[in-house]
C-alpha positions in Angstrom: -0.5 4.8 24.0 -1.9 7.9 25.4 0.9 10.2 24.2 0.2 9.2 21.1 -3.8 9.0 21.1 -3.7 12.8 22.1 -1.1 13.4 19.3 -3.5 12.1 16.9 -6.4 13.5 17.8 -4.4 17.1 17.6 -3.5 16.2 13.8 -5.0 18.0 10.9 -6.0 15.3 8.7 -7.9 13.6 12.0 -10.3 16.7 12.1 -10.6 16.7 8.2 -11.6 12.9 8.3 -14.2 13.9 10.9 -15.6 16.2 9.4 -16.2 14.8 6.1 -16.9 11.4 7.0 -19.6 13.0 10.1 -20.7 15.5 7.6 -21.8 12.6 5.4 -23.5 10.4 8.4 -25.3 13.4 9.3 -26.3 14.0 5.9 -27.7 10.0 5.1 -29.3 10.4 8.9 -30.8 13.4 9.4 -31.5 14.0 5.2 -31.8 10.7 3.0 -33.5 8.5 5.7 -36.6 10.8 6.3 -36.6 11.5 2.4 -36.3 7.3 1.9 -39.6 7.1 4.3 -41.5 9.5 2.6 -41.0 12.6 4.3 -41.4 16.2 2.9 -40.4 18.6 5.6 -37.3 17.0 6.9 -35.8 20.5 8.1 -39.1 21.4 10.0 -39.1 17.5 11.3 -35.5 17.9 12.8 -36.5 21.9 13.9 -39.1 20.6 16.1 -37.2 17.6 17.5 -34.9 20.4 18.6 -37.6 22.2 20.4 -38.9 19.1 22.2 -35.4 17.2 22.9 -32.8 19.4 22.0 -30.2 17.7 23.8 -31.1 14.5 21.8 -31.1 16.5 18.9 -28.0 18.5 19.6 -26.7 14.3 20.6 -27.5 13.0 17.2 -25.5 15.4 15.4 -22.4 15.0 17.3 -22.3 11.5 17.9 -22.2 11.5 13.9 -18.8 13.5 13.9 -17.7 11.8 17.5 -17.7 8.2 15.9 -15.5 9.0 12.9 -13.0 11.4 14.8 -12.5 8.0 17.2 -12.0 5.7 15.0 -9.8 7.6 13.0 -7.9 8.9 16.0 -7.8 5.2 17.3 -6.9 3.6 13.8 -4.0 6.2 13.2 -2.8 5.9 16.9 -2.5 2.3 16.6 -0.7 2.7 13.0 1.5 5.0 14.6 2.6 2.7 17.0 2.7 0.0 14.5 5.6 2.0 12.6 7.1 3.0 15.4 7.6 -0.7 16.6 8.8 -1.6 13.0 11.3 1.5 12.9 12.8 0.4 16.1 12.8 -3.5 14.8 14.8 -2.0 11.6 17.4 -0.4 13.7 18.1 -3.1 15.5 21.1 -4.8 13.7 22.6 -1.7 12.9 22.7 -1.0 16.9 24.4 -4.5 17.5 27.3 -5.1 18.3 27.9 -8.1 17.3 28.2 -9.1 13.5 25.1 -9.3 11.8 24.9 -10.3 8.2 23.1 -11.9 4.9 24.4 -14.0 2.3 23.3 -15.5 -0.6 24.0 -19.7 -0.5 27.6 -19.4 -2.4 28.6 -17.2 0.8 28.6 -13.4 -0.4 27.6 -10.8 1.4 25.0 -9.2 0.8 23.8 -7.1 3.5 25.6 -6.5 6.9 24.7 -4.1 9.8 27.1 -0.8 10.0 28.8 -2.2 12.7 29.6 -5.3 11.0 30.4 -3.7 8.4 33.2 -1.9 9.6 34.4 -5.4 11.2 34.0 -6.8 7.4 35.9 -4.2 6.1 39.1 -4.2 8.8 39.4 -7.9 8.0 38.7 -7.9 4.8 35.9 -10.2 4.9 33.9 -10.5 1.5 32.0 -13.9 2.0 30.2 -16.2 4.6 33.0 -18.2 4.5 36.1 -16.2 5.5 34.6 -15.6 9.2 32.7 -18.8 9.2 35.1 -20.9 7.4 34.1 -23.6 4.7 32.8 -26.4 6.8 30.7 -24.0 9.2 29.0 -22.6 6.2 28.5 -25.8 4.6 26.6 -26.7 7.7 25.0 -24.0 7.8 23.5 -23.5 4.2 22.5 -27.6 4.4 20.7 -27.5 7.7 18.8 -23.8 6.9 18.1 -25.1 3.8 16.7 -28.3 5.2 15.1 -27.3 8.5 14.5 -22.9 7.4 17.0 -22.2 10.9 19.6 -23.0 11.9 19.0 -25.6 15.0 22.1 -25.9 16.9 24.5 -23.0 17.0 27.9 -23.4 15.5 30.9 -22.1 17.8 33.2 -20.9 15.5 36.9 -19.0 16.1 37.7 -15.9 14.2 41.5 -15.4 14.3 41.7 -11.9 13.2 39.7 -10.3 15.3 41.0 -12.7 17.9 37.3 -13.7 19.3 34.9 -16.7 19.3 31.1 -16.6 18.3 28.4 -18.4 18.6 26.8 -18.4 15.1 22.9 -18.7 14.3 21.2 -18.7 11.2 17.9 -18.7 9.4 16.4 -18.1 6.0 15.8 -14.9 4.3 14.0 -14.5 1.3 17.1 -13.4 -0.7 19.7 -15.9 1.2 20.6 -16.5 4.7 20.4 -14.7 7.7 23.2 -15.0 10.0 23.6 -13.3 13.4 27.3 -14.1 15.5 27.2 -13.4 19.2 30.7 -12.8 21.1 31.0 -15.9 23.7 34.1 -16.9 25.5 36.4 -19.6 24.9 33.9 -22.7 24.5 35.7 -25.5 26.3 37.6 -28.5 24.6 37.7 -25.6 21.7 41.0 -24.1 20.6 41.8 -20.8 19.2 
């Protein structure tokens, strides 16, 4: 959080927000108040604050460009962080290594992570159902359609690639998410 504090307080647009926005708190402070209460010589008023108190003069001034160049250092910071977290969260089923996939309810595919695609296209795999097989994704599409997830993983065999997966599954707004996770040999299960 630090790192990237310091890197936005060292962006351009942080200082431009500062300024502007503290240029126009100072402004509706130290100008349109006074004026609002009647005053006439609001430069001379703030000149002779700054002869009595010119620390709390001097304060007053910058704590008008201090609170904007926080928040706006804080508020980016955080959004920074914010994308960051999402980037990373989008990369993730492309960095699996497992298959990682969505299809619509008849069973095509629709999206797939690049690893799974390249497993897709080995094996020639165009739909839900030829790694899944019918009944699996009959299951599958009833229970997500019923309960939004799939509750109870199905452990399901795919010969080509000679290798058993667990399969889980939830809803997606366009179709069905389903994510297969290499397991070994579940027993009483044949190949």
């Amino acid at each position: 959080m630090r790192k990237v504090f310091l890197e936005q307080l060292r962006r351009e647009d942080t200082a431009w927000t500062a300024l502007i926005v503290g240029t126009l708190i100072n402004l509706y402070g130290q100008v349109l108040v006074p004026l609002a209460r009647g005053s006439s010589g609001i430069f001379t008023e703030f000149l002779r604050n700054f002869e009595i108190a010119p620390l709390v003069a001097i304060a007053t001034v910058l704590l008008g460009y201090m609170f904007p160049l926080l928040v706006s250092t804080l508020t980016g910071a955080r959004t920074r962080i914010e994308i960051r977290t999402v980037a990373s969260l989008a990369q993730f089923p492309e960095l699996k290594p497992d298959p990682v996939f969505r299809a619509d309810d008849s069973g095509a595919v629709i999206e797939a992570g690049a690893r799974t695609r390249v497993l897709f296209e080995r094996h020639h795999v165009r739909t839900a159902q030829d790694i899944l097989g019918e009944d699996a994704w009959g299951r599958i599409v009833s229970e997500v359609g019923r309960e939004g997830v799939l509750t109870t993983p199905e452990a399901i065999y795919f010969a080509p690639a000679g290798r058993w997966y667990a399969a889980a599954a939830s809803a997606a707004p366009e179709g069905i998410n389903v994510y297969l996770a290499a397991i070994p040999s579940p027993a009483g299960k044949a190949a």
